[in-house]
C-alpha positions in Angstrom: 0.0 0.0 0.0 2.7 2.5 0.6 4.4 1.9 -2.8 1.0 2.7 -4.5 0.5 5.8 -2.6 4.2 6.6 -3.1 4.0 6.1 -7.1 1.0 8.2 -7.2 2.1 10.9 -5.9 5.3 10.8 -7.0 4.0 10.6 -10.8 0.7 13.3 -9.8 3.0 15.7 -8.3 5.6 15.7 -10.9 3.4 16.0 -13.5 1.2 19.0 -12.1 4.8 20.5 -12.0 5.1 19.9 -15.1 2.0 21.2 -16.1 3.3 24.3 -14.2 5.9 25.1 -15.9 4.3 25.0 -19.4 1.7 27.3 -18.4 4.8 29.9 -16.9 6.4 29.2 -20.2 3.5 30.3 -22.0 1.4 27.4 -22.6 -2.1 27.9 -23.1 -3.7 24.4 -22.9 -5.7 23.4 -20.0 -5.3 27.3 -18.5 -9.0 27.8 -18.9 -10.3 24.9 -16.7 -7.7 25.9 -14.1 -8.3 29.0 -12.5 -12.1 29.2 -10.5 -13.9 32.2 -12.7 -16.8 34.8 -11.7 -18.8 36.0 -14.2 -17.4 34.7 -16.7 -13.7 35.8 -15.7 -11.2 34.3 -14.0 -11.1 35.8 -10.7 -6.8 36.2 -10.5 -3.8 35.8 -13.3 -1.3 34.3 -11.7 2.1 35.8 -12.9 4.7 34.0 -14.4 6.6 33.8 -10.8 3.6 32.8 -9.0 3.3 29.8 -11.5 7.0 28.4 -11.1 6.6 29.0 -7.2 4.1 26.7 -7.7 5.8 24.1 -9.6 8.6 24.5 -7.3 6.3 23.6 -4.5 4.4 20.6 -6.6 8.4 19.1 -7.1 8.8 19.1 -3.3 5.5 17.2 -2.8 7.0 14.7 -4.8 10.1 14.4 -3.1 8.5 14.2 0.2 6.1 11.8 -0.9 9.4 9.5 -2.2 10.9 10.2 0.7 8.1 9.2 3.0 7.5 6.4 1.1 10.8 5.0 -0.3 13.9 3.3 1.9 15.8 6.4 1.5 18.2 5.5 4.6 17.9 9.0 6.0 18.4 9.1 9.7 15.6 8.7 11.8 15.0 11.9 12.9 15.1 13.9 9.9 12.6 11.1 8.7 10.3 12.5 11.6 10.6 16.3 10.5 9.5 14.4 7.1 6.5 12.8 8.6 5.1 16.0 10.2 5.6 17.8 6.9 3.8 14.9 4.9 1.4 15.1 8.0 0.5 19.4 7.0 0.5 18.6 3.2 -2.0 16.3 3.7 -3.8 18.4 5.6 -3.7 21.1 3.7 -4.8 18.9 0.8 -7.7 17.6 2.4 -8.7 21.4 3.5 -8.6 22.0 -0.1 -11.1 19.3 -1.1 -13.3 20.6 1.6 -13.0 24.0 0.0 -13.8 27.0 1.0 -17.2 27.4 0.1 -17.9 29.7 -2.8 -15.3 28.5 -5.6 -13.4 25.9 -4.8 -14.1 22.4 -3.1 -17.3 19.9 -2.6 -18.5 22.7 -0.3 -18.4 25.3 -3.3 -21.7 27.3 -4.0 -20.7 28.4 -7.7 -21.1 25.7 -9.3 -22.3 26.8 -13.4 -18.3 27.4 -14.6 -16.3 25.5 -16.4 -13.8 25.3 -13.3 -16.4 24.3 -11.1 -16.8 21.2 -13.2 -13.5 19.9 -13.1 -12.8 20.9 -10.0 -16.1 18.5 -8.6 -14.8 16.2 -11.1 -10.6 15.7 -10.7 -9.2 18.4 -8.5 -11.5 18.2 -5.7 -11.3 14.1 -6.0 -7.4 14.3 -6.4 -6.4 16.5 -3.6 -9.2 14.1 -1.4 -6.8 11.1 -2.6 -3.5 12.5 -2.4 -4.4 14.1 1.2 -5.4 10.9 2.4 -2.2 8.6 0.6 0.4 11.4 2.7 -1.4 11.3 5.7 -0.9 7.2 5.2 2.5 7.6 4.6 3.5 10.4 7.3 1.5 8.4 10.0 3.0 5.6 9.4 6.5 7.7 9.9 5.7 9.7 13.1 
């Protein structure tokens, strides 16, 4: 079970870094579905720092996750600093499934936008499963 959860996230967190860096580079593709709108607008446009912070921060999910997850031999206690960081990421994950009840989440009251579909569809769902997998790797570190 922890090799599955490691691989996902590994693989989901690399790629949504990924993902990240095309759209700083320029890319266009997917941009649309990714950003929660209001009338019929996107309600921010993140900046080309913004997006590789952001990809920056995806690529250390994945290396906590492998670490977490994989017989790295680090010493025990820097495996515990790990685990309590794997422990807030999942929080935070889950927090974001929950959402916070107008745009983004289940909890979310706009629900007509194309953003709102995926994110009820795939974001929402993801950060549920990939909140849940760290928190099964962390706990099983602390």
């Amino acid at each position: 079970m922890d090799m599955l959860a490691t691989v996902f996230l590994v693989i989901s967190f690399m790629a949504l870094a990924l993902l990240h860096l095309y759209w700083a580079l320029g890319g266009e593709f997917g941009v649309t579905a990714a950003l929660p709108e209001a009338n019929g607008a996107p309600l921010f446009k993140p900046d080309l720092w913004a997006t590789l912070l952001i990809a920056l921060l995806l690529v250390a999910f994945a290396g906590l996750a492998g670490l977490l997850g994989l017989d790295t031999g680090i010493s025990e206690s820097h495996l515990g600093l790990a685990a309590y960081a794997g422990l807030a990421v999942g929080g935070v994950l889950l927090l974001r499934a929950i959402g916070e009840t107008r745009y983004v989440g289940f909890l979310k009251r706009v629900k007509g936008t194309r953003f709102a579909r995926y994110d009820t569809w795939l974001y929402s769902p993801f950060c549920l499963l990939a909140g849940l997998a760290f928190l099964h790797l962390a706990w099983g570190r602390v």
